[in-house]
C-alpha positions in Angstrom: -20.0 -59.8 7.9 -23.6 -59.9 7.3 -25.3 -59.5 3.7 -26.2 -55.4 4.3 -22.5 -54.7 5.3 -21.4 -56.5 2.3 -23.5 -55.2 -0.4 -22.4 -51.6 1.6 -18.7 -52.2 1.2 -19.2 -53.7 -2.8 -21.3 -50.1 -3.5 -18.6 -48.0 -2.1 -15.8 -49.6 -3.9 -17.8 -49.4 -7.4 -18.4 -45.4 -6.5 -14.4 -45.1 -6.0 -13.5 -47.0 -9.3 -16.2 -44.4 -11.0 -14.2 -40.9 -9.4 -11.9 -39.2 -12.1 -9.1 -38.7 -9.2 -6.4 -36.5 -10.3 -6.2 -37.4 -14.2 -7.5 -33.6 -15.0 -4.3 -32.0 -13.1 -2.0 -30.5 -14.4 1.8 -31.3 -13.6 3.2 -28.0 -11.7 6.4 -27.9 -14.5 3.4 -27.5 -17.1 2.0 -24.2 -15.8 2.9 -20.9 -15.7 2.7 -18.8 -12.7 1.3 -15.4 -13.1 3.0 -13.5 -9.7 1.9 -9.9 -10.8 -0.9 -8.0 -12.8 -1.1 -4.4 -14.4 -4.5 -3.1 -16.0 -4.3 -0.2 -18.1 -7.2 1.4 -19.9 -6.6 2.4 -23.4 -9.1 3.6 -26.7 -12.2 2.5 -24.8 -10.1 -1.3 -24.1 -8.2 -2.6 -21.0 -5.5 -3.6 -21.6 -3.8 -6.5 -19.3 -0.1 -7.2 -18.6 0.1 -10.8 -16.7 3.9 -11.2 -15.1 5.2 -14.8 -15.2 8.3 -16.0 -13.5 10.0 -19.5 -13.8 10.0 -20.4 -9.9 13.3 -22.6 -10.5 15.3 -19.3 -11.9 13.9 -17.6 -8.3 13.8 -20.1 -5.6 16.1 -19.7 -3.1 17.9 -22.7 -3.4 22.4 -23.3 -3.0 21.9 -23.6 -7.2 21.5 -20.1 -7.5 23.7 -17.9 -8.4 23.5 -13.6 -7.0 23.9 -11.5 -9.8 22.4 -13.8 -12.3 20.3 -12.7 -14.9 16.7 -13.9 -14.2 14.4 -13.8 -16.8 10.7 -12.3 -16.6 8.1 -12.7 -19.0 5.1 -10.0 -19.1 1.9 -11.5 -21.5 -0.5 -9.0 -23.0 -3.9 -9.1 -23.7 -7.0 -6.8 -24.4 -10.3 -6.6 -24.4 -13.8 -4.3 -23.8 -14.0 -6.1 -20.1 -11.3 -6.5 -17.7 -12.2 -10.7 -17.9 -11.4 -10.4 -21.5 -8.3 -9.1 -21.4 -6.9 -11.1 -19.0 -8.3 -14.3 -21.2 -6.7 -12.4 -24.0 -3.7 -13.0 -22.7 -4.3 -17.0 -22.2 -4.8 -17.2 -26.0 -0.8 -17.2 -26.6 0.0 -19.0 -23.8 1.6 -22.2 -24.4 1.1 -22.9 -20.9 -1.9 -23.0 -18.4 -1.7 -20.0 -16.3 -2.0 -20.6 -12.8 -3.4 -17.1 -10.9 -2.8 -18.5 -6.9 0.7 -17.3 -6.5 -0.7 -13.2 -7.8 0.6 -11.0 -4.9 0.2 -7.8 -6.3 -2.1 -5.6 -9.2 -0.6 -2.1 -10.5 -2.9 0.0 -11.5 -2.6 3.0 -14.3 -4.0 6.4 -13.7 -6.7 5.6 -16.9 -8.1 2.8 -15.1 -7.9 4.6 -11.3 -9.9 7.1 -13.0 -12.6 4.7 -14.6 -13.3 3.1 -11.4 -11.1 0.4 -9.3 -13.8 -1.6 -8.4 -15.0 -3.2 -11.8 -11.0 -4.1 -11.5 -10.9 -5.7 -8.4 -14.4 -7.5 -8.8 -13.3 -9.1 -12.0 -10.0 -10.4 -10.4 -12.0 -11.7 -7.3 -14.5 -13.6 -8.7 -11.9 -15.8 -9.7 -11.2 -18.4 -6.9 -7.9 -19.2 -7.7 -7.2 -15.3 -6.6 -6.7 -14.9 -3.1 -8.4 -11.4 -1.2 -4.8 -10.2 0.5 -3.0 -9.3 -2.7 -1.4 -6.0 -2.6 -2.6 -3.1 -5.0 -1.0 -0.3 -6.1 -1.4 2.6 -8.9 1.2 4.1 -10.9 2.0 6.8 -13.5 4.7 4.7 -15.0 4.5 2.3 -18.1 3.2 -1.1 -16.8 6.0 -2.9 -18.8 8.4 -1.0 -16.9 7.2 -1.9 -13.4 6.5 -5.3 -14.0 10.3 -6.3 -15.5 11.5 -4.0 -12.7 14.3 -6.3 -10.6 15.6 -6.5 -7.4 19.1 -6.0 -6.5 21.7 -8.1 -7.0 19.6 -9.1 -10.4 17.2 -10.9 -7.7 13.5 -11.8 -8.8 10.9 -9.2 -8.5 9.9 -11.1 -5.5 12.6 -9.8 -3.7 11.2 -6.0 -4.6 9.1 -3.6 -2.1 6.1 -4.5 -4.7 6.0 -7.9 -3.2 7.6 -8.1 0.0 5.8 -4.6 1.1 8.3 -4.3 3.6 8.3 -0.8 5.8 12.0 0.6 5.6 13.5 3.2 8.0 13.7 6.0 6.0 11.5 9.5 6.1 9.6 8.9 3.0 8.7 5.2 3.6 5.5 6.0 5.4 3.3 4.9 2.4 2.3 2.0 3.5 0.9 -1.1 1.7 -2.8 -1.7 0.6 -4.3 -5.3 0.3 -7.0 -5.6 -2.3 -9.6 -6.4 0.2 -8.7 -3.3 2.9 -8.6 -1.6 -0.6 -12.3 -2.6 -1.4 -13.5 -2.0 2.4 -11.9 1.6 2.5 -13.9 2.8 -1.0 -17.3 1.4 0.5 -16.8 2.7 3.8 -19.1 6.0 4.4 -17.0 9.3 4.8 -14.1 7.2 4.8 -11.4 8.7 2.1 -9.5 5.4 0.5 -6.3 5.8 -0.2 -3.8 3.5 -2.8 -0.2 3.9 -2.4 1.5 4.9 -5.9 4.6 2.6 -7.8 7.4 4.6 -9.4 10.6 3.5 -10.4 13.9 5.6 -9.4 16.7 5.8 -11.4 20.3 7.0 -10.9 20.1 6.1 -6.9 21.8 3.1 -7.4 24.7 1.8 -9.5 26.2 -2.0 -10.4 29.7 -0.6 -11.0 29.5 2.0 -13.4 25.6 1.2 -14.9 22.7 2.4 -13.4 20.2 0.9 -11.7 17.0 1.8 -11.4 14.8 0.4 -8.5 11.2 0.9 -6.7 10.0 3.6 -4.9 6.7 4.7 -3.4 6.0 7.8 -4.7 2.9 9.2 -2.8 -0.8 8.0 -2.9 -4.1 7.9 -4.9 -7.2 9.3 -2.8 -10.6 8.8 -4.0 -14.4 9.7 -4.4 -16.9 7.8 -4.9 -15.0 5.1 -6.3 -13.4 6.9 -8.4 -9.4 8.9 -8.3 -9.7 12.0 -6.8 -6.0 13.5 -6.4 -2.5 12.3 -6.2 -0.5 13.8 -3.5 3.4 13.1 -3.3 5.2 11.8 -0.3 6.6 15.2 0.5 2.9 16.5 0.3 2.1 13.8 2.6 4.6 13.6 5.5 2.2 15.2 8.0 0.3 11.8 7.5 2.8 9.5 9.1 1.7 10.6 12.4 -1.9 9.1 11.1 -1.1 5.9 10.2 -1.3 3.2 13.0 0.7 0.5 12.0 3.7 2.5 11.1 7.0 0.7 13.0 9.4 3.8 12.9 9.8 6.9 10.8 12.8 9.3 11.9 12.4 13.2 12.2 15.1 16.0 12.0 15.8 18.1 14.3 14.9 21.2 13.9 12.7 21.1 10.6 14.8 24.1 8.8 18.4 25.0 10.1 21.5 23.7 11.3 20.4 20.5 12.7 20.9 19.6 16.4 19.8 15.8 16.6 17.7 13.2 14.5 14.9 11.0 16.6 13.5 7.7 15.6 9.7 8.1 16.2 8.2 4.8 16.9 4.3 3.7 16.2 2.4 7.2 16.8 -1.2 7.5 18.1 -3.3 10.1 16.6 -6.7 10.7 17.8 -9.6 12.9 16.3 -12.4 14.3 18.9 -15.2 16.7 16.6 -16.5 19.6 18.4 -19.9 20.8 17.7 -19.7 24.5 17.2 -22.9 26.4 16.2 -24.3 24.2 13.5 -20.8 23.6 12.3 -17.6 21.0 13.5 -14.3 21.8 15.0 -11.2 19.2 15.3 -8.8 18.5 18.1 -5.7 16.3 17.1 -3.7 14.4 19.6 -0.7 12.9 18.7 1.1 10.5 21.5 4.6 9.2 20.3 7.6 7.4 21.7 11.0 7.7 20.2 14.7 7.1 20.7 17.7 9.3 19.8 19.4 7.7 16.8 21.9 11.2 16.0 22.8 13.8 18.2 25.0 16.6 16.3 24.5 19.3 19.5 24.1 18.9 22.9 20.8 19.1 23.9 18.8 17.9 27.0 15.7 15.6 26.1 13.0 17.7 27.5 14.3 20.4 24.7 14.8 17.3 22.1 10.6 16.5 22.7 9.7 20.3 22.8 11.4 20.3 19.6 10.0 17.2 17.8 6.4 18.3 19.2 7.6 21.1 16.9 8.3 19.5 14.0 5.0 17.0 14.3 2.6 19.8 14.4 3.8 21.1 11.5 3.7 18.5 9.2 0.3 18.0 10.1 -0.9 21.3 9.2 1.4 21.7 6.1 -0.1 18.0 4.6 -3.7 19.6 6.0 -3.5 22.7 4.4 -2.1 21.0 1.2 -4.9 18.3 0.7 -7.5 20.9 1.8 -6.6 22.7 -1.6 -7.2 19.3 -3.3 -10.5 18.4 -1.8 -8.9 15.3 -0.1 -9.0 14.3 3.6 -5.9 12.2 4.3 -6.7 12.2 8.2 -9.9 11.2 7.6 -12.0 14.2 10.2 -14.9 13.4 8.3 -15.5 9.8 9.3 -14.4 10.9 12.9 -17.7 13.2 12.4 -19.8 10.5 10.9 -18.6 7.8 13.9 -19.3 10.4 16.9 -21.6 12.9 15.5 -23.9 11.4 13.0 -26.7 13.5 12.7 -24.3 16.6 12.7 -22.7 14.4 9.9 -26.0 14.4 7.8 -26.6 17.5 8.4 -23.0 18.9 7.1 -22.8 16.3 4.4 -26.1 17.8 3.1 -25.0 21.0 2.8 -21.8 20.1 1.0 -20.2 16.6 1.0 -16.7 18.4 1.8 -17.2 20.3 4.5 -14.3 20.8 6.4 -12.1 24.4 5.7 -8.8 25.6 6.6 -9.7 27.0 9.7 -11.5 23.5 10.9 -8.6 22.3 12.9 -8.9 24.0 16.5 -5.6 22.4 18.3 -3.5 19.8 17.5 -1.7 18.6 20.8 1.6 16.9 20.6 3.6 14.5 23.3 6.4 13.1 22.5 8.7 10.4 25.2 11.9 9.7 24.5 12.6 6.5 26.1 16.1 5.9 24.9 19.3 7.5 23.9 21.0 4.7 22.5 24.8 3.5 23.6 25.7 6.8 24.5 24.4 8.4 27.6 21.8 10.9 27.0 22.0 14.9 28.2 19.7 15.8 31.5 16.7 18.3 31.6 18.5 21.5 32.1 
């Protein structure tokens, strides 16, 4: 080895006898792990709650025991910034808290109202924070959401808050929001964001003879510039599962009203928007396309009348959910951003003359298809 390669290696080793390695770390037993956030806005202060769990009490490990009490811990801080409450809350920590492991941020109506994006811009900056955490508002206390269990007295992280799971039951539609989709929705022009809202239910579910109470998506938050706009309810809302894209299954009586005759599981529907120019003004068409098997049949019915009646049903829900965010200024199905994608300078021109400009009357048809590919174990009933 010549002198150059010598006095190479000798420099090197000397710069890796200088690095601080891992001394700084901190041992993982010696932090706490903040899993979940609510930020309420109270006397002109937010106010944070930070969630911390003990990840040995909630692993899934054979040590465990179901039905064992597991112990949350909820932090509070406050402060005039959102930063500052959230450090607020560091101050009686005996612990280093550890943000990497936050999957999810309630929201109270006070701070929807103020804004969410001072909220969300705060938490991001922080690089420990991760963009795909799931947001939600609420109009519950933020203590009571965030001690909220699971059943079986699992972890929170076995809850709907975390896992976001989509269940098969008519009012699970609502589905999750991540804080960046969150974020791209509100900047989006003509584009009406929407947050799904937390609630807790009680006196669904029992353990013996004491209640239970458990989570429950109660409807959504739609904004305005940023700002909260209206809260609809899921029953307000059930024309809107036939909007949303990545829905897996949502099932649908049959008929609406009446004795029912059959229950169809509706599988991952397709709606599409086309704007029709009309004399200086816009016009909608709706086209819903949706596949579906028969998961109850209580009378006999052939499947062609089965689809005639579930076209039924689809079109109206739409125009009941329509009609019923019309009269709150909101625009679940987003028709104005269809205007603003195919139609842009009719767009201008209608947003000009009033930023809401769609009326009762704006939808012109709303055409329904339904195929029922499957009757299940049984055989199903021929076209008559």
């Amino acid at each position: 080895m010549n002198r150059g390669r010598r006095c190479a290696l000798g420099l090197t080793l000397a710069a890796a006898l200088l690095l601080p390695g891992c001394a700084g770390a901190k041992d993982i037993q010696n932090l706490a792990y903040a899993t979940a956030l609510g930020m309420d806005f109270v006397n002109g202060q937010y106010v944070a709650y930070v969630q911390i769990l003990n990840f040995t009490n909630v692993a899934r490990t054979e040590n465990v025991q179901l039905g064992k009490e597991v112990p949350i811990w909820v932090g509070t801080g406050t402060g005039d910034t959102v930063s500052g409450a959230i450090a607020d809350v560091g101050v009686t920590s005996q612990l280093r808290l550890y943000w990497g492991h936050l999957k999810a941020v309630v929201l109270s109506e006070n701070v929807l109202r103020k804004g969410v994006i001072e909220t969300y811009n705060a938490l991001n900056r922080y690089r420990e924070i991760r963009y795909n955490i799931l947001m939600y508002g609420t109009k519950a206390k933020l203590m009571d959401i965030l001690v909220q269990k699971s059943m079986f007295n699992l972890s929170p992280l076995d809850t709907i808050m975390f896992t976001a799971a989509q269940l098969n039951a008519p009012r699970s539609f609502i589905l999750p929001v991540t804080g960046n989709r969150a974020i791209a929705n509100l900047n989006e022009p003509a584009h009406t964001a929407m947050l799904p809202s937390l609630d807790i239910a009680r006196g669904s579910w029992s353990e013996d003879k004491r209640n239970k109470s458990m989570f429950t998506i109660s409807g959504a938050y739609f904004f305005d510039d940023h700002k909260m706009n209206e809260w609809m309810s899921v029953s307000d809302l059930v024309g809107f599962r036939w909007a949303e894209r990545k829905l897996e299954r949502t099932p649908v009586r049959l008929p609406e009203s009446g004795a029912p005759v059959a229950v169809l599981m509706l599988i991952k529907p397709r709606l599409t928007i086309r704007p029709i120019p009309s004399d200086g003004d816009v016009r909608f068409d709706l086209s819903v396309k949706v596949q579906g098997y028969v998961s109850e049949m209580i009378k006999d019915a052939s499947i062609a009348e089965l689809e005639r009646q579930a076209s039924i049903v689809i079109r109206d829900e739409i125009k009941e959910t329509y009609a019923k965010a019309l009269g709150l200024k909101c625009d679940p199905f987003n028709l104005r951003e269809a205007v603003y994608r195919k139609e842009p300078r009719l767009y201008r021109t209608l947003s000009a003359r009033n930023p809401f400009f769609i009326r009762l009357d704006s939808i012109r048809r709303i055409d329904v298809r339904v195929h029922l590919t499957s009757t299940g174990k049984y055989k199903g009933f021929t076209d008559e």
